[in-house]
C-alpha positions in Angstrom: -0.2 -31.2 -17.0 -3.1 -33.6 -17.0 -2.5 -35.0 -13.7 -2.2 -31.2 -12.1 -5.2 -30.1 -14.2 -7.3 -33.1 -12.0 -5.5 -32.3 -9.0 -7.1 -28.3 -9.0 -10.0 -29.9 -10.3 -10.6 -32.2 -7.4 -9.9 -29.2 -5.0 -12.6 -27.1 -6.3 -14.8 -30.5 -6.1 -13.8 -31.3 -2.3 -13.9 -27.1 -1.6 -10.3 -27.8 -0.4 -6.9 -25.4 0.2 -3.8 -26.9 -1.4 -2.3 -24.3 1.9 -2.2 -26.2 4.7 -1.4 -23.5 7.2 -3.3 -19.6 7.1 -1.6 -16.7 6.3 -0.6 -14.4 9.1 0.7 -11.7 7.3 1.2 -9.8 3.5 4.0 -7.5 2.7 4.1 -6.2 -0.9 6.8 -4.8 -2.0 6.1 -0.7 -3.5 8.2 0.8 -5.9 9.8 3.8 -4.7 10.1 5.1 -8.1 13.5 7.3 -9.4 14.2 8.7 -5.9 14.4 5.6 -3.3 15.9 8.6 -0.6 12.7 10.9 -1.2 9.8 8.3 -0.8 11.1 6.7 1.8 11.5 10.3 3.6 8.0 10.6 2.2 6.6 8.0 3.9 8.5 9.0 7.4 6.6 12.3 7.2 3.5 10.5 6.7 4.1 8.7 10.1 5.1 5.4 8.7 8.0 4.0 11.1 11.4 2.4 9.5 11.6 -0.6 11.0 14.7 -1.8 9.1 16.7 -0.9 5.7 19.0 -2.6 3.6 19.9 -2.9 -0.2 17.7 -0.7 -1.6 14.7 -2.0 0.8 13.4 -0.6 4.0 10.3 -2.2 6.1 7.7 0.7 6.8 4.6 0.0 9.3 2.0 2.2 10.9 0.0 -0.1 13.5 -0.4 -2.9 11.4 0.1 -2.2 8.3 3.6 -2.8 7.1 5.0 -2.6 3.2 8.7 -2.8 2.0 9.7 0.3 -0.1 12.0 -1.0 -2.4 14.4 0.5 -4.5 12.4 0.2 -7.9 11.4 2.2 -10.8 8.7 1.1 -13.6 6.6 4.1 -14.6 4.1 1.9 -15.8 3.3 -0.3 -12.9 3.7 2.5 -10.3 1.1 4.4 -12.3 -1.2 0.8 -12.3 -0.6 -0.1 -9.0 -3.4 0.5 -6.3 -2.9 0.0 -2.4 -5.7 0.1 0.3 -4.9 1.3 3.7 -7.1 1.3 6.8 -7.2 3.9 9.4 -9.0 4.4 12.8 -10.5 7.8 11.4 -10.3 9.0 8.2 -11.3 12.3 8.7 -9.2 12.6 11.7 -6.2 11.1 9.8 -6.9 13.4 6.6 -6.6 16.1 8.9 -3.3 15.6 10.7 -1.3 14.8 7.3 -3.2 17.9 5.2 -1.9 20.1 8.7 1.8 18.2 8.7 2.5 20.0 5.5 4.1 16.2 3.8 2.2 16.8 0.6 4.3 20.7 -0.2 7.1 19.3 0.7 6.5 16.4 -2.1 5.5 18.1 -5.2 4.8 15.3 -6.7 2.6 13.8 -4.3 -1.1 14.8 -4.5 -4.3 13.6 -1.9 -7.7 14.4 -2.6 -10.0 15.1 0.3 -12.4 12.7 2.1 -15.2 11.5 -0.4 -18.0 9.3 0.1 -18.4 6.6 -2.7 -21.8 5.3 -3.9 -20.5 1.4 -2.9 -20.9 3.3 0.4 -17.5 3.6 1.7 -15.7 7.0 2.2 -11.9 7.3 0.8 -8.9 9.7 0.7 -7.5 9.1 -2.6 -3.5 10.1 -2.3 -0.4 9.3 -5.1 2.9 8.8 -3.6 5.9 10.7 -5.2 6.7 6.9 -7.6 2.8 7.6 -9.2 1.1 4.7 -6.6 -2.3 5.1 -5.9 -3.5 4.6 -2.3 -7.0 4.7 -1.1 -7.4 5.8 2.5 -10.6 4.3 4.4 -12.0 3.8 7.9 -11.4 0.6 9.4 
């Protein structure tokens, strides 16, 4: 543990990435909480495409954004988990889900309207129908 503890040590000295290559891409994985069927038909009405499914896990993207919905229920981390989504325009995109009707047909999922934040950014707060938190913003 010594050696590794001068190894980070002498990164943060040199300013230097043990990751030799960048990222390209994150996927996190989002519980679906007790109803995988339901939030993933959730997310479909909320314009997300399925790009695949399989054992309890299906690939959802909207332009560039893409998540795996997974089969996965922890009340507690569902109601602690936060998610930050970029859209072309907010008001625009707050709009067209409040007129789809997605958030009657999901009693359990609830969106607040646009708001403007004192950090200065403006946000559409929703929770999906597993108790995740997403904030909604102008990209």
């Amino acid at each position: 543990t010594q050696h590794r503890l001068s190894w980070m040590m002498s990164l943060q000295q040199n300013n230097a990435s043990p990751m030799k290559t960048q990222a390209r891409q994150l996927k996190p994985f989002i519980p679906s909480g007790t109803d995988f069927s339901q939030s993933l038909a959730f997310f479909k009405a909320l314009g997300f495409q399925e790009n695949w499914q399989n054992s309890g896990v299906a690939e959802l993207q909207t332009g560039d954004a893409v998540f795996l919905l997974q089969d996965f229920h922890h009340q507690e981390m569902q109601e602690n988990l936060m998610l930050y989504l970029t859209v072309e325009n907010l008001d625009e995109w707050y709009e067209a889900v409040k007129a789809s009707g997605v958030f009657e047909q999901y009693s359990s999922a609830k969106i607040n309207p646009p708001k403007d934040f004192p950090w200065g950014a403006r946000e559409v707060h929703f929770i999906d129908p597993a108790g995740v938190c997403w904030h909604v913003a102008n990209a």
